[in-house]
C-alpha positions in Angstrom: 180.1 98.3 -38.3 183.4 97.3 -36.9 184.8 93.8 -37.4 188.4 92.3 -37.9 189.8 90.8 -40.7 192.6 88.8 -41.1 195.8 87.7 -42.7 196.4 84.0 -43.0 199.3 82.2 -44.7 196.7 79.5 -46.3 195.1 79.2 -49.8 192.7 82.1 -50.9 189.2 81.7 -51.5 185.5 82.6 -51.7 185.3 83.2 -48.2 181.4 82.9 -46.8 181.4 83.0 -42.8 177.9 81.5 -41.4 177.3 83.7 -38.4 175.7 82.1 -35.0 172.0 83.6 -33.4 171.7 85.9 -32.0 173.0 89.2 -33.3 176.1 90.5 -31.9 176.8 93.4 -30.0 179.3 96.0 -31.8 182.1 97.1 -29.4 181.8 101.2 -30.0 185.0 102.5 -31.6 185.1 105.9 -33.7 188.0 106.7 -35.6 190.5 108.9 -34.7 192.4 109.5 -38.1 195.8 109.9 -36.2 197.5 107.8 -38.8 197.8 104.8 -36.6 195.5 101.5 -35.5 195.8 100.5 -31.7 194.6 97.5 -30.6 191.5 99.5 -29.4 190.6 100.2 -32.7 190.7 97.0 -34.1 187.8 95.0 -31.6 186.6 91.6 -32.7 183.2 91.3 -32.9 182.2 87.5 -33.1 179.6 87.0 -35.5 179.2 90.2 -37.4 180.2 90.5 -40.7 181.3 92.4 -43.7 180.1 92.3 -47.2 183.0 92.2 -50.2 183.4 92.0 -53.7 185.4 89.2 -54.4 186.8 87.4 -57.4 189.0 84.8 -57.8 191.4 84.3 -61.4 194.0 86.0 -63.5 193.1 89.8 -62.0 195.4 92.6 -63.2 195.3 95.3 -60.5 197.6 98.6 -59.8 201.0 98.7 -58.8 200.0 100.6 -55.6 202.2 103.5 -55.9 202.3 106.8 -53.9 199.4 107.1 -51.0 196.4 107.6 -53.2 195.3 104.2 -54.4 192.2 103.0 -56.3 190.3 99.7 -56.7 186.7 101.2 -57.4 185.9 99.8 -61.2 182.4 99.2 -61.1 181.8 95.6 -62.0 178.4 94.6 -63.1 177.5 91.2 -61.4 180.3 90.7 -59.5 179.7 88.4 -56.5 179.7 89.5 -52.6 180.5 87.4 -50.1 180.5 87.9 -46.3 183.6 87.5 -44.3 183.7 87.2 -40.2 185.2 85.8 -36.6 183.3 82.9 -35.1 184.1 81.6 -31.7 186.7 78.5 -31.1 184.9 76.6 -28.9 182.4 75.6 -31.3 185.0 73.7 -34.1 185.8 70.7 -34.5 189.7 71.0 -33.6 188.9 73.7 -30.3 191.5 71.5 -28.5 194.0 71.6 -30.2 194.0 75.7 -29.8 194.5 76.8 -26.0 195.2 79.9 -26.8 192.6 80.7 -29.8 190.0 82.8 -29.4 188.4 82.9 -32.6 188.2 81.5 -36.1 188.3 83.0 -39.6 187.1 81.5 -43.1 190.2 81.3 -45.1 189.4 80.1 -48.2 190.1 76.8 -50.0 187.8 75.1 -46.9 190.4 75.9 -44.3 190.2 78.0 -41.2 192.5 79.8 -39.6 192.8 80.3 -35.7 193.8 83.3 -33.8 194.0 85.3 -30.7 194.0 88.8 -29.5 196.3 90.7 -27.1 197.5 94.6 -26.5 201.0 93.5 -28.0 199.5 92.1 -31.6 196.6 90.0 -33.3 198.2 86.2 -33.1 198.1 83.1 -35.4 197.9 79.8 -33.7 197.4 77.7 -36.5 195.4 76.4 -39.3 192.7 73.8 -39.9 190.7 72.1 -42.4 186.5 72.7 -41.4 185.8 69.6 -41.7 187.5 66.8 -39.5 187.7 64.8 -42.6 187.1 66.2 -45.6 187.6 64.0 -48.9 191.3 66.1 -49.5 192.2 64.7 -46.2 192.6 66.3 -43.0 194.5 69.7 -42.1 195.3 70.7 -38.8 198.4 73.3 -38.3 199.4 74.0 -34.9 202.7 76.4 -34.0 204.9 75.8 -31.4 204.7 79.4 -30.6 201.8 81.5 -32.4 202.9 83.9 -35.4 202.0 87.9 -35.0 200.2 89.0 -37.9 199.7 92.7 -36.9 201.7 94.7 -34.0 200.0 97.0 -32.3 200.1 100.1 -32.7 200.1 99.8 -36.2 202.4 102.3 -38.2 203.6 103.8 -41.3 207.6 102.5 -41.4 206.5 98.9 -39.4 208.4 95.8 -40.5 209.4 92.4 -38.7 209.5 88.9 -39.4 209.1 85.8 -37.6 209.3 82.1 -38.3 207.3 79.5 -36.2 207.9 75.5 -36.0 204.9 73.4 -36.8 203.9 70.7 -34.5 202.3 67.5 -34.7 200.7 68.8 -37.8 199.1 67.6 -40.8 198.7 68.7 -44.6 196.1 66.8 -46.7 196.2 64.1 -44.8 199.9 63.5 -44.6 202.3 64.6 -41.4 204.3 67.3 -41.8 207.3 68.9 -40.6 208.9 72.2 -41.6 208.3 76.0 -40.7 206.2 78.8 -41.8 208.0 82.3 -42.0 205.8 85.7 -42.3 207.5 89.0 -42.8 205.1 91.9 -42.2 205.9 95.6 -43.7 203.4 98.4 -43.4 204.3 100.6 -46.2 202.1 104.1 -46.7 199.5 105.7 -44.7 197.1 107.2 -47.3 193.6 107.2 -49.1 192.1 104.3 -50.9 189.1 104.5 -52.9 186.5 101.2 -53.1 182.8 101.3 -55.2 180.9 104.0 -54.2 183.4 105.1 -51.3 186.8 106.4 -50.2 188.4 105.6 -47.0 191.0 108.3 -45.5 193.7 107.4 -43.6 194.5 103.6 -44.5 197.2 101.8 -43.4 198.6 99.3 -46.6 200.2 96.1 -44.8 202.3 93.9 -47.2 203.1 90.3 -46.0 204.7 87.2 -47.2 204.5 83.8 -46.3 207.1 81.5 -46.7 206.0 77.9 -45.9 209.5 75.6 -45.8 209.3 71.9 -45.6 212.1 70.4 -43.3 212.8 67.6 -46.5 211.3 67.0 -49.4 208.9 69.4 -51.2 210.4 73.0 -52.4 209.6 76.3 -50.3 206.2 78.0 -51.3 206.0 81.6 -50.7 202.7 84.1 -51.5 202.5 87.5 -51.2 199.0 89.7 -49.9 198.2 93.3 -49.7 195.8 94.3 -47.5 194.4 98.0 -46.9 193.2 98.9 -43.1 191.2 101.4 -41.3 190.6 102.2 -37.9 187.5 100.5 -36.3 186.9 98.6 -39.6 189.8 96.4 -40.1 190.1 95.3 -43.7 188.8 97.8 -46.5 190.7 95.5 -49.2 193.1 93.0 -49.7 194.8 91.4 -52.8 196.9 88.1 -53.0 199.1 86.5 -55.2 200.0 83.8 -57.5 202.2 81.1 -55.8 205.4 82.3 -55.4 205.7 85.7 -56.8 208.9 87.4 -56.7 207.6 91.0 -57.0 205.9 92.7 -53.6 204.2 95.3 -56.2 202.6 92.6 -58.2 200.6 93.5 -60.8 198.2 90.5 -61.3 196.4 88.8 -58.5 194.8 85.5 -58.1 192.1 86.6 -55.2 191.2 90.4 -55.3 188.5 91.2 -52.2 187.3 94.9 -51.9 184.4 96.5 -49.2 181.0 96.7 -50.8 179.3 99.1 -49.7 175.3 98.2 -48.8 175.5 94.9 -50.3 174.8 91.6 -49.4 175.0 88.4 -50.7 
């Protein structure tokens, strides 16, 4: 199964994607293990999915250290959920997005908006799924869309950008400021899941800075997330608000690949 999944500088979640009929057609991509992820080797596939063990809380997990990384404790009971893109044109805030191609569930009932190119896999923005949900409305637009991933994608990769929001709104309220991401991909090695071990994977560190223009203080998180070609995510880990430390230790959202489960 190939299918992409992405960073997004909102609130983590239990992140459950309902997929449109009918079933859709798999782009064919076989890994190369070269050590690298082009953009051919991360297709979208709009309404297929992935299953993942995910858990939300207080979740102590490894410092990440070296290239041969493990997250496969067997946890009895733990819940799956099933993450994956659905088309723009069918939300509620399409146009507001010119440039989106596709939506994401991420988390805390917010979506997050992206498009696709050969130079990198683009945010455009953020939005509540509901047009008015009883926390009050959220749509995030950039005046220019963030890059979440350059392609190709390679051991020794960093870069950070900051985009303006525009004509956007938080919770209800307007709101001006910036969001910053600064990407680093850090080790190209072998990371082992339940019941599986994926060989080479890519381990992309990012943090989000979100900066108010008055007002309210900076809010920063931090995320992990592990790669492989032609799957996308394997496993991702996110932090507390505002955690100094890029080797956290603790996580408040831990998401790993469960292999031939479902929800």
């Amino acid at each position: 199964m190939r299918i992409l999944i992405l960073i997004t500088l909102v609130g983590c979640g239990t992140n459950l994607t309902p997929q449109p009929d009918p079933a859709p057609t798999l782009a064919s991509c076989v890994p190369n293990r070269d050590g690298e992820i082009t953009v051919d080797e991360l297709p979208i596939a709009l309404g297929a999915t992935v299953a993942y063990y995910a858990r939300s809380g207080d979740i102590p997990i490894p410092t990440f250290a070296g290239l041969d990384w493990k997250i496969d404790e067997e946890i009895k009971n733990e819940p799956v959920v099933e993450v994956g893109p659905v088309a723009l044109k069918d939300q509620w805030y399409a146009g507001s997005f010119s440039s989106g191609q596709f939506v994401v569930d991420a988390g805390s009932g917010l979506d997050g908006i992206y498009h696709q190119d050969d130079q990198a896999l683009w945010l455009d923005g953020t939005a509540s799924q509901d047009e008015n949900p009883g926390a009050g409305k959220t749509l995030i637009h950039y005046a220019e869309p963030l890059p979440v991933l350059r392609f190709p994608i390679d051991d020794g990769d960093t870069y950070s950008t900051t985009a303006a929001l525009t004509d956007s709104t938080v919770a209800g309220l307007p709101f001006v400021g910036t969001d910053q991401l600064d990407v680093e991909v850090t080790g190209d090695g072998r990371l082992a899941v339940p019941y599986v071990n994926f060989s080479p994977v890519m381990r992309v560190r990012t943090l989000a800075t979100r900066t108010p223009s008055t007002g309210t203080p900076v809010v920063t998180k931090r995320t992990t997330i592990f790669m492989f070609e032609c799957f996308g995510e394997i496993a991702r880990a996110e932090s507390t608000t505002n955690e100094t430390s890029a080797e956290f230790t603790k996580a408040a959202y831990l998401r790993r690949f469960a292999l031939g489960e479902t929800p």
